[in-house]
VOGU-3710 file (C-alpha; in Angstrom, 3 decimals, decimal comma):
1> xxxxxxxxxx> 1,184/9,723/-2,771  -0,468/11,408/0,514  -0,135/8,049/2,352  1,308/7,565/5,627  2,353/4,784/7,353  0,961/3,222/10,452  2,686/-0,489/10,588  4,866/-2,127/9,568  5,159/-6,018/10,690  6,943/-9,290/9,718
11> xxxxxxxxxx> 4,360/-12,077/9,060  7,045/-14,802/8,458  11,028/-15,404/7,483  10,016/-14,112/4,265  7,134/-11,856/4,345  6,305/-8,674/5,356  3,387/-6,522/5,329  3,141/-2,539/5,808  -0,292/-0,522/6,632  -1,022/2,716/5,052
21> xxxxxxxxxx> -3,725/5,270/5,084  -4,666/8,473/3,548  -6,586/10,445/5,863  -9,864/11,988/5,789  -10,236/15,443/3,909  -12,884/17,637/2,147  -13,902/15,221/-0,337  -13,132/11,905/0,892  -13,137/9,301/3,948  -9,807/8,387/3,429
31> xxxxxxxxxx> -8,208/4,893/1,929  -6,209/2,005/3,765  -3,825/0,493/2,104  -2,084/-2,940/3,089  1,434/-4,165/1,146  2,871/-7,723/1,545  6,274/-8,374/0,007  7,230/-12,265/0,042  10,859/-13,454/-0,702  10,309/-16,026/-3,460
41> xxxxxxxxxx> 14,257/-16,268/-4,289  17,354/-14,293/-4,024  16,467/-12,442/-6,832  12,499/-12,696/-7,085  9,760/-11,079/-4,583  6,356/-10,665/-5,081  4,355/-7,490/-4,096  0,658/-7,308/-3,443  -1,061/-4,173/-3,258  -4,575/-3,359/-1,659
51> xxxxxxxxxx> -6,314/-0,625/-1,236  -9,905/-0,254/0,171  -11,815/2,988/0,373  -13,021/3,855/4,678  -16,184/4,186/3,629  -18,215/2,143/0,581  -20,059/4,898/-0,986  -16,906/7,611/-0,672  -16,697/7,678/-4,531  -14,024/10,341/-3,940
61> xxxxxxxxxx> -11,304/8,212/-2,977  -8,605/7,374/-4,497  -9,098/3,957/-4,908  -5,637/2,822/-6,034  -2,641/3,802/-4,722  -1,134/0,852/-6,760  0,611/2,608/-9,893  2,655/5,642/-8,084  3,444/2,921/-5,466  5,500/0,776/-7,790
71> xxxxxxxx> 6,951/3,539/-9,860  8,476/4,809/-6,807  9,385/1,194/-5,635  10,536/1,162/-8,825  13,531/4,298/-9,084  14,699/3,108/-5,693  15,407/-0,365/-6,529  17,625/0,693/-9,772
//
């Protein structure tokens, strides 16, 4: 996906959040990208995804990192 992680942190007993960002390069400003994962039950967690573009008018960006991140999430989990 060209992201690399910068944090990872627990926000509670049952979330977590990691921080991602794609860098700057010839045609873009780069992306950040925040993840939260939240234990709703032994067998049930909800992901949320965000992605925001460095700068507003970088129309270059890839402005969502969401699809490749949950196929890969995905193959790992079966």
């Amino acid at each position: 996906m060209g992201l690399k992680v910068v944090e990872t942190y627990k926000i509670d007993d049952s979330s977590s959040a990691i921080i991602a960002k794609e860098g700057m390069n010839a045609v873009s400003y780069g992306v950040l990208v925040r993840v939260v994962t939240q234990k709703i039950s032994e067998n049930e967690t909800s992901v949320r995804f965000l992605t925001k573009r460095r700068l507003a008018t970088n129309v270059f960006a890839e402005g969502d990192f969401s699809q490749p991140f949950f196929w890969n999430l995905e193959g790992k989990l079966k």
